[in-house]
C-alpha positions in Angstrom: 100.6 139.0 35.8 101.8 136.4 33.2 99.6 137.9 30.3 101.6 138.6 26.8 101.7 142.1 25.8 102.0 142.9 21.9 103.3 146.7 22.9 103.8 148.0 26.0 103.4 152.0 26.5 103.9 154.1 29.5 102.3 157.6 29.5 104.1 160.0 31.7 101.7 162.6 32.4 98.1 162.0 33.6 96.0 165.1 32.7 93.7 166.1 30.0 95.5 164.7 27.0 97.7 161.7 28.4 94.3 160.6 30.7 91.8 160.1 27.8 94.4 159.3 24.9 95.9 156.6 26.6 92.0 155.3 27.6 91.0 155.1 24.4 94.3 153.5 23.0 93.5 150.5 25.8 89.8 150.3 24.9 90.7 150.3 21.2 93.7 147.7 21.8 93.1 145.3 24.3 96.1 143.3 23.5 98.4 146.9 24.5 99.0 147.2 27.8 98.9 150.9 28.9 100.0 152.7 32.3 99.8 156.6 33.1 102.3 157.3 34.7 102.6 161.0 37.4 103.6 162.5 40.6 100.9 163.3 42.1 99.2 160.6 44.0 96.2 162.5 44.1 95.9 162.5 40.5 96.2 158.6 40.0 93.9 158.1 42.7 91.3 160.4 41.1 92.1 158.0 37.4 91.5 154.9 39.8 88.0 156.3 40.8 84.8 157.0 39.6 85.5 160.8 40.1 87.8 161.3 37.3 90.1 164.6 37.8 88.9 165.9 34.6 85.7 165.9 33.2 84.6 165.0 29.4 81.6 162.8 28.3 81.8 160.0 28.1 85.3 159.6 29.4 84.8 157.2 32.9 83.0 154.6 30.6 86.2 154.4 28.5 87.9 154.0 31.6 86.3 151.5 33.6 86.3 149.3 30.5 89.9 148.9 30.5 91.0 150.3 34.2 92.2 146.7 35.6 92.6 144.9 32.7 95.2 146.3 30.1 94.6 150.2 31.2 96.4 151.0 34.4 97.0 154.5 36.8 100.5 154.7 38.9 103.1 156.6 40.1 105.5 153.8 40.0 106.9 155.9 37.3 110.5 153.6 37.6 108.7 150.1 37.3 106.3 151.1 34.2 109.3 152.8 32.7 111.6 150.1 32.8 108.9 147.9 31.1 107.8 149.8 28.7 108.4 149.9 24.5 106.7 153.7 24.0 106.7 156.2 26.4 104.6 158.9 25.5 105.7 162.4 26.9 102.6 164.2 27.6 103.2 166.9 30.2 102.3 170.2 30.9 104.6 173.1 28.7 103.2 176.2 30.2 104.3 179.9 28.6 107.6 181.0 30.6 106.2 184.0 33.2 110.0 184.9 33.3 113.5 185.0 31.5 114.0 184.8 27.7 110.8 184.9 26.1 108.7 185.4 28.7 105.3 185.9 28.1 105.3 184.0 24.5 107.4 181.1 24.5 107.1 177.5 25.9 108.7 176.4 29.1 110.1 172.4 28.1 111.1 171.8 31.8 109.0 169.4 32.4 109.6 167.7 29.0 113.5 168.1 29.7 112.8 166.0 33.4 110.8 163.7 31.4 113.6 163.0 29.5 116.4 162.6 31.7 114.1 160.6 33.9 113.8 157.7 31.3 117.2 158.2 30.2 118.4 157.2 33.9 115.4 154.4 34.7 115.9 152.5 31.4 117.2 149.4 31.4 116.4 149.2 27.3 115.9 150.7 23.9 112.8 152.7 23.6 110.7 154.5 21.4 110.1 158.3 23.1 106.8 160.1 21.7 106.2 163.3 22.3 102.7 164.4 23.0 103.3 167.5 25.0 102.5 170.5 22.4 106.0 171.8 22.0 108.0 174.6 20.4 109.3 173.3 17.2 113.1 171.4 17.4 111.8 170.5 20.9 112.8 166.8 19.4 116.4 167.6 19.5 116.8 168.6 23.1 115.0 165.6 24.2 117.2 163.2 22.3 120.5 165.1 23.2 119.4 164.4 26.9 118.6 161.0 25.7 122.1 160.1 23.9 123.8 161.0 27.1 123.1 157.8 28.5 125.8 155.8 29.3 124.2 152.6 29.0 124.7 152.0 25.1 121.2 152.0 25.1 119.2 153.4 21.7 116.0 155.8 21.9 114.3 157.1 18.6 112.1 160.0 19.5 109.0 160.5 17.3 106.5 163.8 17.6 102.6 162.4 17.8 100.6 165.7 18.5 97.1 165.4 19.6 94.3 167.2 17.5 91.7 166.8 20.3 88.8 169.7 21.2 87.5 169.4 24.9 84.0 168.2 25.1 84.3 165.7 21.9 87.6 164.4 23.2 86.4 161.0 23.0 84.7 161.2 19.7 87.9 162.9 18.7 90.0 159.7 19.5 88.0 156.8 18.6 87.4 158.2 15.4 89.9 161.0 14.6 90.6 163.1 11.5 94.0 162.5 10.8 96.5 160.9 13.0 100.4 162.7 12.9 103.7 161.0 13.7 106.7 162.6 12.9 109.8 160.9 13.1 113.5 161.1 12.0 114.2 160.2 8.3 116.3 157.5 9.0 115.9 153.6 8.8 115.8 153.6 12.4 113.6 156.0 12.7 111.0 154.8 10.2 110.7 152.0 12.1 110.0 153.4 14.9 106.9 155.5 13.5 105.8 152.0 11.6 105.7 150.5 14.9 103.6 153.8 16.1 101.5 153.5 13.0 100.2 150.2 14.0 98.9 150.7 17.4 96.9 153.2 15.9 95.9 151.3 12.9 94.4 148.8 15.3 91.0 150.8 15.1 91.9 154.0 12.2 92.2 153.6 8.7 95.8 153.6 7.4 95.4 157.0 5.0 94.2 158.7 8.1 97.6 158.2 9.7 100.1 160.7 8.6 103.4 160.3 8.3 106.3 163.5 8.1 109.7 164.7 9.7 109.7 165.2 13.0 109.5 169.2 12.4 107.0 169.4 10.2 104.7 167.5 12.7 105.8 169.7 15.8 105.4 172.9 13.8 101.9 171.4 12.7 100.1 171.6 15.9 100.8 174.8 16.6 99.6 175.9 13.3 96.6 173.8 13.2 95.7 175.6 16.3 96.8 179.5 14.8 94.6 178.8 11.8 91.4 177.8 14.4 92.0 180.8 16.3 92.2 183.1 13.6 89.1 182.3 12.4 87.5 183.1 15.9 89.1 186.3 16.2 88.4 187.1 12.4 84.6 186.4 13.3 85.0 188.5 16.2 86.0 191.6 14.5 83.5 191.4 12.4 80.8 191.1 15.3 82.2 194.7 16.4 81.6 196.2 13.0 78.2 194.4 12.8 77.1 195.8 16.2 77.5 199.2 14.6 76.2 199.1 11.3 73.3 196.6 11.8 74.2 193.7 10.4 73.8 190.6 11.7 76.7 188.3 12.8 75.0 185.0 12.9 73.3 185.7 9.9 77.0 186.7 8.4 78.6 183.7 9.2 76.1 181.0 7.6 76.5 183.1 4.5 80.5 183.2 4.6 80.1 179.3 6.0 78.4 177.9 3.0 81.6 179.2 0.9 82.8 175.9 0.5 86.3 177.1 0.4 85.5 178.6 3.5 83.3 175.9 5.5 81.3 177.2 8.7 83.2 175.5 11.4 84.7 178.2 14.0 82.7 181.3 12.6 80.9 181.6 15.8 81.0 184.8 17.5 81.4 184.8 21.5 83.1 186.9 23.9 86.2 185.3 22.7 88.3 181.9 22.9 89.8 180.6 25.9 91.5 177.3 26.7 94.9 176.0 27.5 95.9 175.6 23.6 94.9 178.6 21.8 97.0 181.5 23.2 99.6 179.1 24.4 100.8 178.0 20.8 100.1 180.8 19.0 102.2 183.0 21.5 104.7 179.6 20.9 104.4 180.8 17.3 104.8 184.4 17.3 108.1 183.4 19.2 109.1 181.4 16.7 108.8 184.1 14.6 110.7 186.7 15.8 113.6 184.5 17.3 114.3 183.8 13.2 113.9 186.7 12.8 110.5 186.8 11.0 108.8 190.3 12.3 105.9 190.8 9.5 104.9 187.2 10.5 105.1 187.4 14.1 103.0 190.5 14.1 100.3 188.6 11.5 99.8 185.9 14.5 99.6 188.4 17.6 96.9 190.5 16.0 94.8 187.1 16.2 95.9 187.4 20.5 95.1 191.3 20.5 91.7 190.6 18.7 90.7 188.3 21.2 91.8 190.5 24.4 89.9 193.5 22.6 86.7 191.1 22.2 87.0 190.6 25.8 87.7 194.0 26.9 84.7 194.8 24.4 81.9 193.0 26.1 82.9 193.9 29.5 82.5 197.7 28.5 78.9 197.1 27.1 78.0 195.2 29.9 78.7 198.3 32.4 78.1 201.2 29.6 74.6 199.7 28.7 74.0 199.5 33.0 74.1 203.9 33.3 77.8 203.5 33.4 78.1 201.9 36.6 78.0 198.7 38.1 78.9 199.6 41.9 77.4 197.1 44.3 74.9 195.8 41.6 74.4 191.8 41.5 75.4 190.4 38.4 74.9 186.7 37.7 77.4 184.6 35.6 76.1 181.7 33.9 79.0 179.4 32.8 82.8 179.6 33.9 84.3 177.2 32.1 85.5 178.4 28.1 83.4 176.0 26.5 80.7 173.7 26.8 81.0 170.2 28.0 84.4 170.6 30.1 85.4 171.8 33.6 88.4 173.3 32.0 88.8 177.2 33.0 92.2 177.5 31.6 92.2 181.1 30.2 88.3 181.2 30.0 86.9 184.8 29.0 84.6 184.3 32.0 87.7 185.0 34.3 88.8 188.7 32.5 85.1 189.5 32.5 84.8 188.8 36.4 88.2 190.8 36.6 86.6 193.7 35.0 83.6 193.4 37.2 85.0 193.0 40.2 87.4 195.9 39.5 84.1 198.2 39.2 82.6 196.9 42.0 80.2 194.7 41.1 78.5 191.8 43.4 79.5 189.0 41.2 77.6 185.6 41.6 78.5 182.9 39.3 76.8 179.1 38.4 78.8 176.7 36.2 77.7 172.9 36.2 81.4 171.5 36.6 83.5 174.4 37.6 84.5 174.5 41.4 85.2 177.4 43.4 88.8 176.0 43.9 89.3 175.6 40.2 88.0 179.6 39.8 90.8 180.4 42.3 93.5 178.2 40.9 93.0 179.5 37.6 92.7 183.5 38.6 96.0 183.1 40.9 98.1 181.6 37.8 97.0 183.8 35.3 96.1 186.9 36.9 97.7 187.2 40.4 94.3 187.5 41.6 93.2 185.4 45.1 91.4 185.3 48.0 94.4 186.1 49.9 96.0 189.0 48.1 93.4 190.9 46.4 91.3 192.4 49.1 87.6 191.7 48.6 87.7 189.3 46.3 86.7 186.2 48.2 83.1 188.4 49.3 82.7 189.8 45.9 82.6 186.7 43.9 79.9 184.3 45.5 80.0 180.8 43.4 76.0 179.4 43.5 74.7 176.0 43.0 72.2 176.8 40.0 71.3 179.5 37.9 67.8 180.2 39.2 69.9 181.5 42.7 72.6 183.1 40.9 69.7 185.5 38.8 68.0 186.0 42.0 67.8 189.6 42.6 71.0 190.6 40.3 70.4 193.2 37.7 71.7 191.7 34.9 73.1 188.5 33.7 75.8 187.2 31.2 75.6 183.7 29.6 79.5 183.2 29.0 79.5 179.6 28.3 77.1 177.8 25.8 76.1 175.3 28.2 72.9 173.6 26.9 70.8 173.8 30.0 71.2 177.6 29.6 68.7 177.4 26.6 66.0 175.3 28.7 65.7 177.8 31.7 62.6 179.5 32.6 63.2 182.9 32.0 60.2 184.1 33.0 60.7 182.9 36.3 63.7 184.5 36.2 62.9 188.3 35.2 60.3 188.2 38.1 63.2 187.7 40.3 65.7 190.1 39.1 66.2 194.0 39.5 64.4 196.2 36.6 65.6 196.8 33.9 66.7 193.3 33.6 70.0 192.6 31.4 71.1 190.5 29.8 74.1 189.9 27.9 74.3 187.2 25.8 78.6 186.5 25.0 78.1 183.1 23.2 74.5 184.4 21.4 72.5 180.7 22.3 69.7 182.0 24.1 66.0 183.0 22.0 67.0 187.2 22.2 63.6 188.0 20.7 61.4 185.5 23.5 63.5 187.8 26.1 62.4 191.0 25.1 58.9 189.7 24.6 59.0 189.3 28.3 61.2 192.2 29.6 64.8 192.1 29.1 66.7 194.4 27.8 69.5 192.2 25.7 72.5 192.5 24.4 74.2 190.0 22.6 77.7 189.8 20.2 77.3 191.1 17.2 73.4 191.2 17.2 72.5 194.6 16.0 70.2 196.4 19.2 66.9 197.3 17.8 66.5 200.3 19.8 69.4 201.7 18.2 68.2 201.1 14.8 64.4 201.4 13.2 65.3 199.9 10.0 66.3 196.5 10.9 
């Protein structure tokens, strides 16, 4: 290929933020030629496909725009390396499940291999952006490993987190809020964000592109994403306390919302918030915290984590208390798996703890999500609970996976909407009281479904922090 590049970038990682960032960057760019660089062959080959490994709207057509032309899927991690200008760093930093900090702070393995991998490969200077989201000073370890080269060579290393929510990932790239690059306060490394800067200013205004030290834009993604949680969990206490005086949530939160000091994004109560990013760097954050010694604001930031287990914890006790306190052998459908809308993602989704807790009282759990496999359900429950097929006894004949919601309702007892998947709204509901066990429940964790249309027909429903009129005759 004799084409002339302006920028090359290599993007080592290839999963939900290296995949569609570095899609978007080549549709946006065409004269930047961009490679995704990872290990797993079945990964690239997935990129290279029209089965993506990760779904988001509108994501493949971004992709097959580009894929062949200036976008490009390997793991020839060495060649795209070598020929690279930026290499983003956009790998997975799990929370530690052992040693120092386990439990709450970051594990920067893979960032570290990253690093030592591109200081062996290169055959040139190189600009080194972290994407990754990383415990603060993260920048210091990579360009330690970095300056051990012994080639002479120069690397700056700049911090470039990504602001993106799954399901509007696209949306949220093409046309972001702000853009953050944090690099060292040097000449050196001034030019180095400059030269970031104007890839991205291909296609985004230049006062939309920020510009700090390469702390302050670390410590900023994991705040950005403490301040969005908080506001869930502050939502969701209140949803408790509504649920026992009368009050309405929804009707609390469009009040507090049109504060504009306040705004009404993330004042939504649901069974709580889920996600690879949430608990992850706010956990990172409480660390942080406490290893500077900083107790009163480490304990602030866990309350938001202790909020959303009791949310959790919470509707999983009404479901079985509102059932005659027991649940043994009962079919309960589960409508949605993933935490949100619009993404396969089950990372941490409340629909997983609630399962846990049914399954642990017995329950006959049958489960529909549009995107969501069985495998994923598995993977997911095995990582974060030590739950499988294999070791937990039962498991694989209690949880039954369906291929639409009309089957999963059939017969069961009750069902739980646990992920505000539009189609959930549409359903015939009629159709589906006539099939289920009376009573009919239903419990309603992300409250998108028409509560007074199902009593009308039948249901008995329950719904966060909806006030339950036969508990109250002045409503």
């Amino acid at each position: 290929m004799s084409e002339e590049w302006d920028v090359q970038i290599c993007c080592m990682g290839a999963g939900y933020v290296g995949g569609p960032t570095m899609a978007v960057i080549a549709k946006m760019c065409p004269k930047v030629r961009v490679c995704v660089v990872d290990l797993n062959q079945k990964q690239i080959d997935g990129w290279n496909s029209e089965d993506l490994p990760i779904y988001e709207p509108k994501l493949l057509d971004v992709v097959k725009c580009s894929r062949g032309r200036n976008l490009f899927f390997s793991t020839d991690i060495e060649a795209e390396i070598k020929r690279a200008d930026i290499i983003f760093i956009s790998v997975n930093t799990p929370t530690k499940t052992q040693g120092i900090g386990a439990g709450r702070a970051a594990n920067i393995k893979n960032c570290e291999l990253c690093a030592r991998t591109i200081a062996r490969i290169s055959t040139s200077d190189k600009i080194i952006v972290e994407k990754s989201t990383v415990p603060v000073r993260t920048a210091t370890t990579i360009r330690r490993v970095l300056e051990c080269n012994d080639k002479g060579l120069n690397f700056q290393v700049l911090s470039n987190p990504e602001f993106l929510a799954e399901g509007t990932a696209v949306d949220d790239l093409e046309s972001p809020d702000r853009v953050l690059i944090g690099g060292s306060q040097t000449p050196e490394g001034i030019a180095a964000a400059e030269k970031l800067v104007s890839v991205y200013a291909r296609w985004i205004d230049r006062s939309r592109i920020l510009t700090t030290n390469l702390w302050s834009s670390e410590c900023a993604k994991l705040v950005a994403n403490a301040f969005l949680a908080q506001r869930v969990s502050s939502i969701n206490s209140i949803s408790a306390l509504c649920e026992a005086t009368g009050a309405d949530v929804n009707e609390i939160s469009r009040a507090v919302g049109m504060d504009d000091r306040i705004g009404k994004k993330f004042l939504q109560s649901s069974v709580g918030f889920g996600g690879s990013c949430f608990q992850k760097d706010i956990l990172n954050l409480v660390y942080l915290c406490d290893t500077y010694g900083l107790k009163e604001c480490a304990d602030y930031w866990n309350q938001v984590i202790l909020m959303n287990d009791f949310q959790k914890k919470r509707f999983s006790t009404l479901m079985v208390s509102s059932m005659f306190n027991t649940i043994t052998s009962k079919k309960i459908a589960v409508l949605g798996y993933a935490f949100k809308k619009d993404t396969g993602d089950v990372r941490e989704t409340p629909a997983m703890f609630i399962c846990r807790d049914l399954f642990a009282e017995g329950a006959k759990i049958h489960i529909y999500d549009p995107q969501v496999t069985r495998q994923q359900m598995w993977d997911e429950m095995g990582y974060t609970l030590g739950m499988s097929p294999e070791k937990t006894e039962g498991l694989d004949e209690a949880i039954v996976t369906e291929s639409d919601a009309y089957t999963a309702c059939d017969g069961a007892h009750a069902f739980a909407t646990l992920t505000e998947w539009d189609e959930f709204k549409d359903l015939d509901f009629e159709r589906i009281y006539k099939s289920m066990a009376k009573p009919a429940f239903v419990f309603d964790g992300r409250n998108i479904l028409d509560h007074d249309k199902l009593r009308k027909i039948g249901f008995e429903v329950h719904a966060v922090g909806k006030p339950d009129p036969t508990k109250f005759s002045d409503l």
